[in-house]
C-alpha positions as CSV (number, residue, x, y, z in Angstrom):
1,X,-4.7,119.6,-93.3
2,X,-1.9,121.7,-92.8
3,X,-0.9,122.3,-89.0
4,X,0.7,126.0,-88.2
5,X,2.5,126.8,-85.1
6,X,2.7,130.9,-84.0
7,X,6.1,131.9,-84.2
8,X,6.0,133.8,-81.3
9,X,4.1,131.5,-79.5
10,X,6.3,129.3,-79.1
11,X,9.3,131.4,-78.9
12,X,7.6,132.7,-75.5
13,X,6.9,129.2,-74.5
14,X,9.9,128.0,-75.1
15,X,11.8,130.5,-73.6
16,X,9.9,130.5,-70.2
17,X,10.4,126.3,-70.2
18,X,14.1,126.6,-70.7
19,X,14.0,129.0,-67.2
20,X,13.7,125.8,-65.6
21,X,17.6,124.6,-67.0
22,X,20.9,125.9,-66.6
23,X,22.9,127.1,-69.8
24,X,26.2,125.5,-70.7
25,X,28.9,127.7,-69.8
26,X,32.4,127.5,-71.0
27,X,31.9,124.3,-72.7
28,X,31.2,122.3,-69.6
29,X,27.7,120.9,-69.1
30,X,25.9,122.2,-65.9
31,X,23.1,120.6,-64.0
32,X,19.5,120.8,-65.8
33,X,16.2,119.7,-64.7
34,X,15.6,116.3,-66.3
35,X,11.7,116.1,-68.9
36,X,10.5,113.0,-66.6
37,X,10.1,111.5,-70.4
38,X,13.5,111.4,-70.5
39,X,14.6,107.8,-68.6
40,X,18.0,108.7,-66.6
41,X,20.5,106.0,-67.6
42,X,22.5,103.9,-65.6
43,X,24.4,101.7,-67.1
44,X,26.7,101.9,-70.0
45,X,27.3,101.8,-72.9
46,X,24.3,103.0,-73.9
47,X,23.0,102.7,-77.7
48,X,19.9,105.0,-78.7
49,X,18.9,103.8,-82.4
50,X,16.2,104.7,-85.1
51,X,13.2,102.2,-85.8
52,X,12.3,98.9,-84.3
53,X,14.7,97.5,-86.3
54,X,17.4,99.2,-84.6
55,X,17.2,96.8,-82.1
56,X,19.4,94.6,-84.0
57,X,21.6,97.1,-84.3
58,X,22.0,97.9,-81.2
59,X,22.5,94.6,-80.0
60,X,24.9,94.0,-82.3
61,X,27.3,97.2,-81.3
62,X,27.0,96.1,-77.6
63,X,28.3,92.7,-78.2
64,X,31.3,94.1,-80.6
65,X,31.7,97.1,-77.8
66,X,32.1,94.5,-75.0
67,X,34.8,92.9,-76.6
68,X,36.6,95.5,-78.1
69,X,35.7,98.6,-76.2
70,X,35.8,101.4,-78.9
71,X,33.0,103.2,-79.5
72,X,33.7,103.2,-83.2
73,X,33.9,100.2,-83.8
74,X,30.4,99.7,-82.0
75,X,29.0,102.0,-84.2
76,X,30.2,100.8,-87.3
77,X,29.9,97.1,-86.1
78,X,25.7,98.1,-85.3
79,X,24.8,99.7,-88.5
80,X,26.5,96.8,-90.5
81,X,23.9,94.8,-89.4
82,X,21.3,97.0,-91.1
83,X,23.2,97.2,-94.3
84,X,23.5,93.5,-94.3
85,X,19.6,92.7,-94.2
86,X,18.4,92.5,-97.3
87,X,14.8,92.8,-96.3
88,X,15.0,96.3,-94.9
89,X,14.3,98.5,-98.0
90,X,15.6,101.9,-96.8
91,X,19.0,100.6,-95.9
92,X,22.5,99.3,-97.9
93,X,21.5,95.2,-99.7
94,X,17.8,95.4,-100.7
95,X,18.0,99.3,-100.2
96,X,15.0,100.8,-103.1
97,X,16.9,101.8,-106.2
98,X,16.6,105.5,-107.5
99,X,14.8,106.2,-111.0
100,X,17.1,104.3,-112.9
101,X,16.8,101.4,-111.1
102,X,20.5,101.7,-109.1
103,X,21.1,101.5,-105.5
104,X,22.9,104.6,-104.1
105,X,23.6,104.9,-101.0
106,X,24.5,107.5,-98.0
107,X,26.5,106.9,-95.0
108,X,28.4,108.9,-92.3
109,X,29.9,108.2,-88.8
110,X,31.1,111.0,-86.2
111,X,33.3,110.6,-83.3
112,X,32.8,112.4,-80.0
113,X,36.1,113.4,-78.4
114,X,38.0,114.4,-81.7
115,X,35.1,115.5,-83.3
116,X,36.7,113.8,-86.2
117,X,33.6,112.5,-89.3
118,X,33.3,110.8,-92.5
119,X,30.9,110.7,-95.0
120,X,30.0,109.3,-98.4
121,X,27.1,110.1,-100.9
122,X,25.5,108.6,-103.5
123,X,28.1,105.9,-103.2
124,X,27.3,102.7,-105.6
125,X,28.0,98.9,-105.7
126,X,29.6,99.0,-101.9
127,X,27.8,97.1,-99.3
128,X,28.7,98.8,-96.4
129,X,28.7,102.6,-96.6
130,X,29.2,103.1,-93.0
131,X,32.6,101.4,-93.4
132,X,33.6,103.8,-96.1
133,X,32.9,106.8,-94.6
134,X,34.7,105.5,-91.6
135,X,37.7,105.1,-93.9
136,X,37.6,108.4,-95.5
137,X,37.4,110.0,-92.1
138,X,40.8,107.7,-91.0
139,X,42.5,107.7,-94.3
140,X,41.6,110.9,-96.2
141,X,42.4,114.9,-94.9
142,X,38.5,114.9,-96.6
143,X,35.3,114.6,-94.7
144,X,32.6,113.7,-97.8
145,X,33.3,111.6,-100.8
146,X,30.3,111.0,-103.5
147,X,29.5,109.3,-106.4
148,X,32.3,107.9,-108.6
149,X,35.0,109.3,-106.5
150,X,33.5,107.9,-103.2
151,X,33.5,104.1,-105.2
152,X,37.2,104.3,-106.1
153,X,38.4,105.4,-103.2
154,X,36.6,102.1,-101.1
155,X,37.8,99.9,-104.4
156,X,41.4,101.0,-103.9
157,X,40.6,100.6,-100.2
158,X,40.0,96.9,-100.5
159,X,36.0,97.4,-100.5
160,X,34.5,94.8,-102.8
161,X,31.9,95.1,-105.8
162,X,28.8,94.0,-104.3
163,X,25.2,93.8,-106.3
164,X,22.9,95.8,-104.0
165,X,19.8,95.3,-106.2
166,X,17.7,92.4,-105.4
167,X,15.6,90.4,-107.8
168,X,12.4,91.4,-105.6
169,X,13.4,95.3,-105.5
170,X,14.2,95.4,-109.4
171,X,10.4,94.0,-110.1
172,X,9.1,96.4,-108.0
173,X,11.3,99.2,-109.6
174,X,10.2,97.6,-112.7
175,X,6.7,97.6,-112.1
176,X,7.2,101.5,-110.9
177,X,8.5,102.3,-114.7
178,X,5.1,101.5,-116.3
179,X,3.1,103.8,-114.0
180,X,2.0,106.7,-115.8
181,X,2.3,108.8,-112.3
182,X,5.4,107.7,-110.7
183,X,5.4,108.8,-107.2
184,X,8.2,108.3,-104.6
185,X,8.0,104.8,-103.0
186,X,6.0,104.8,-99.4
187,X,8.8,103.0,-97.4
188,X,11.1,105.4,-98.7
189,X,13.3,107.0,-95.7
190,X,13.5,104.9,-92.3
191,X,17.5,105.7,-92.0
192,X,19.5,103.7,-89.4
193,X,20.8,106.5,-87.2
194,X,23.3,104.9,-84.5
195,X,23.9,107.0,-81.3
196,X,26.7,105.8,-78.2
197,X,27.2,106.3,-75.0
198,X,30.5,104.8,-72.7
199,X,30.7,105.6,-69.2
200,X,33.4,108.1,-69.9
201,X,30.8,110.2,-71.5
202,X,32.3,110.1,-74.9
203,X,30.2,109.7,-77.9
204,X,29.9,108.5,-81.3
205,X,27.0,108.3,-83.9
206,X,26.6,107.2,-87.5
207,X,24.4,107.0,-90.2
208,X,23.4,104.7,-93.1
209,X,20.3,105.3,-95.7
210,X,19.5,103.9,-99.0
211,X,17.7,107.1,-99.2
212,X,14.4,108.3,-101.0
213,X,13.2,105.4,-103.1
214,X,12.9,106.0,-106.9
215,X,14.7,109.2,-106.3
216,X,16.6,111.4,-109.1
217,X,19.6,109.8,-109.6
218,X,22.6,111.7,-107.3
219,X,20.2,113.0,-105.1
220,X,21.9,112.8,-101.7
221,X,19.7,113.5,-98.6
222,X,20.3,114.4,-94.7
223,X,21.9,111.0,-93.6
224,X,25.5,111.8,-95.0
225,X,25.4,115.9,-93.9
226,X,27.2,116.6,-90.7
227,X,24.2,118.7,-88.4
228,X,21.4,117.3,-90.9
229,X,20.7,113.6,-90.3
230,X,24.0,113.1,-87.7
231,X,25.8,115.2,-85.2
232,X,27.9,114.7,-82.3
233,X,29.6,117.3,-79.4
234,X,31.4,115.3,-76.7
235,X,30.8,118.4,-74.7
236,X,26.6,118.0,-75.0
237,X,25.2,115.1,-76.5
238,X,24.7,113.6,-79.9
239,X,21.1,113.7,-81.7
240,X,20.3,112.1,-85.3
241,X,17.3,112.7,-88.0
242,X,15.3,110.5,-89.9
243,X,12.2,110.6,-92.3
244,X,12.1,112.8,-95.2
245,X,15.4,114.0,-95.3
246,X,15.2,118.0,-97.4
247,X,12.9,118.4,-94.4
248,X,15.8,117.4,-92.1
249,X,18.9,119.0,-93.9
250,X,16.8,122.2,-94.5
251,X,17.5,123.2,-91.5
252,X,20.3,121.7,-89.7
253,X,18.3,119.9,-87.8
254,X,20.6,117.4,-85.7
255,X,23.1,120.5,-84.8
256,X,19.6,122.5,-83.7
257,X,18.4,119.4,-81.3
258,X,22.5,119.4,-80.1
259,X,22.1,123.3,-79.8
260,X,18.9,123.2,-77.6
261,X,20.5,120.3,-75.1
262,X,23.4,123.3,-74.8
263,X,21.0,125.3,-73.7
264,X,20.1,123.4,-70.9
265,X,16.9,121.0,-72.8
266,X,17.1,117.2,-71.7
267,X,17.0,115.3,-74.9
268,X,13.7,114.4,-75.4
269,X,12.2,118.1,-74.8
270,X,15.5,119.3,-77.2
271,X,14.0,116.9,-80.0
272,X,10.3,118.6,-79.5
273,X,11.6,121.9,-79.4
274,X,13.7,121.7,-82.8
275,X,10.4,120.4,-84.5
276,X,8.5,123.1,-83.3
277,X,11.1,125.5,-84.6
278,X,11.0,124.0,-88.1
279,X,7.4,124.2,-87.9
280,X,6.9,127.9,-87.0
281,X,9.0,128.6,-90.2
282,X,7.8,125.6,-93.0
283,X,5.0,126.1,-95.1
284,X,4.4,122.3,-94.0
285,X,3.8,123.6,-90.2
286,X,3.9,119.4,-88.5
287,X,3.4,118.1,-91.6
288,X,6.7,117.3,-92.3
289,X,7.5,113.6,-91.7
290,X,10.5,114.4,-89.4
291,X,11.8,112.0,-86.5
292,X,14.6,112.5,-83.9
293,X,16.1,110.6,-81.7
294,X,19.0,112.3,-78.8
295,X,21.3,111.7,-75.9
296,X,23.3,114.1,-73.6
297,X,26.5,113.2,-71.6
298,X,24.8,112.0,-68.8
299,X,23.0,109.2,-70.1
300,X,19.3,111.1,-70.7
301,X,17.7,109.9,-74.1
302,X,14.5,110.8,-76.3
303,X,12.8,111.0,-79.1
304,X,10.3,112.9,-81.2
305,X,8.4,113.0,-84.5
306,X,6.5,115.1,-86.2
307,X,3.2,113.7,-87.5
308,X,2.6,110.3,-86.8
309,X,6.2,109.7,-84.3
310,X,7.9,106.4,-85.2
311,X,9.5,103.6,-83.0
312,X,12.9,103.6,-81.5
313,X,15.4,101.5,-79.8
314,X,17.2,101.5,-76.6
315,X,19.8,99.6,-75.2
316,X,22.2,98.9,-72.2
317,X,23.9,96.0,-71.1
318,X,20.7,95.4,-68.7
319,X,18.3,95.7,-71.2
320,X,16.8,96.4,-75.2
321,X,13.7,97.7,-75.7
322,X,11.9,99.5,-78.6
323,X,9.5,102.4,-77.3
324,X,7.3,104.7,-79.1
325,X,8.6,108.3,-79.3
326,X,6.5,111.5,-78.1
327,X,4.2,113.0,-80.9
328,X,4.1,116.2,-82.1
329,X,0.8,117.1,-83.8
330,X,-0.3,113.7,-84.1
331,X,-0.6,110.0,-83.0
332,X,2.6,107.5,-82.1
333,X,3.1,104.5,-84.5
334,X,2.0,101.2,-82.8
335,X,3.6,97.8,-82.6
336,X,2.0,96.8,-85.8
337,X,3.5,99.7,-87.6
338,X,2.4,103.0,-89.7
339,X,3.4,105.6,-91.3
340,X,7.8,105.7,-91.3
């Protein structure tokens, strides 16, 4: 069943709970009244992650940001990790292959207080996509490289050939082929969105994604778009996307949870707020497998999803913990898992 949201409705509504916040102004962030579902943080650096799994991540970008102490390298460090495990199937080694039975992969990463990004797309044969998009944003006057052009460019980089298809991912792909309906594959989209925090208040993000399994060959989704799947303002806060990602990009959909945080949203409430707005204007309505995660500058974090919600990950130096993000239209995923 398709769920509808009144347009009006909830332009009224959220226009009256936005009274209770005070606007940015002059690109400095004034005081707002905290969504008590939003934890206020404490300790930093804080990393705000994507999926259970992002755990992992997380803890691997604290431990490289307490010895090196660059955000960046955190970031990159963190979703390395993801690439790396071979059992995820959304994300770099072991990522689902696209009709043709090749790994592509998407990747960007975004620093706060230059506003500086990288990006590649449909990228082949490179294990680490996050690193390459770092590169191109260092190396290049160019913020996205795809395809053929993104390859050479990590080859003559130093980046090395790697096979990303596993034997158990090119059965399954195999297997796939001889259906006479070929649908997409149901663990298709659970994208490692990184989001961090120093106690400066800058902040960095990046994103890594195998993308849409058995997709069309060179489709590229949210995760490598600068607004869709990843954005950053040092001024605001950072927010990333993940699920299915032409519902995401559609709509800018990271810049529209950043934009509602300007106006004075905590994160969590800025993450229900942007759903609810791509709702009242899909033909979908909630049904349109959508997850968010977000931060501001003052350590406030949250996270929504449309549907059935999904799992993310939190963690300080004190502490890293998965929680279940607030629902919209619909039940949260459980420690067992569900629908991603």
């Amino acid at each position: 069943m398709v769920i509808r949201i009144n347009r009006r409705e909830f332009l009224t509504n959220l226009t009256i709970g936005a009274t209770t916040a005070t606007a940015l102004l002059g690109g400095e962030m004034a005081t707002a009244e905290p969504n008590n579902r939003s934890a206020q943080n404490k300790s930093y650096p804080l990393f705000v992650s994507t999926w259970a799994f992002g755990k992992a991540t997380n803890n691997a970008a604290l431990g490289n940001y307490q010895r090196d102490k660059s955000l960046l390298d955190a970031v990159e460090a963190g979703i390395q990790v993801t690439e790396a495990d071979v059992s995820n199937a959304s994300v770099g080694i072991g990522g689902i292959p696209n009709a043709d039975g090749i790994v592509q992969l998407d990747a960007c990463i975004m620093n706060g207080p230059d506003h500086r990004v990288g990006s590649v797309a449909a990228i082949e044969g490179i294990a680490h996509p996050i690193s390459v998009a770092r590169r191109v944003m260092e190396k290049t006057p160019h913020v996205m490289l795809a395809g053929d052009g993104a390859q050479k460019f990590a080859l003559d980089q130093g980046f090395q050939r790697t096979n990303l298809l596993t034997q158990a991912r090119q059965e399954e792909w195999k297997n796939w082929q001889k259906k006479r309906e070929k649908e997409a594959h149901s663990d298709a989209h659970d994208t490692i969105t990184l989001l961090a925090l120093d106690k400066n208040g800058d902040i960095a993000g990046g994103c890594s994604t195998s993308g849409w399994g058995y997709k069309l060959p060179g489709r590229v989704g949210d995760s490598p778009i600068i607004g869709g799947g990843l954005y950053v303002d040092n001024q605001v806060g950072a927010a990333g996307c993940t699920g299915k990602g032409e519902n995401c990009m559609r709509y800018c959909s990271s810049f529209m949870v950043v934009e509602f945080m300007r106006s004075g949203l905590d994160p969590q409430s800025a993450c229900i707020a942007a759903i609810k707005r791509i709702a009242s204007t899909d033909p979908l309505g909630l049904n349109l497998e959508i997850y968010f995660i977000a931060l501001d500058k003052r350590g406030n974090y949250g996270a929504a999803g449309a549907g059935k919600g999904f799992q993310y990950a939190v963690t300080t130096p004190e502490d890293s913990q998965v929680f279940q993000s607030e629902a919209v239209g619909g039940g949260t995923v459980g420690p067992e898992g569900g629908n991603r």
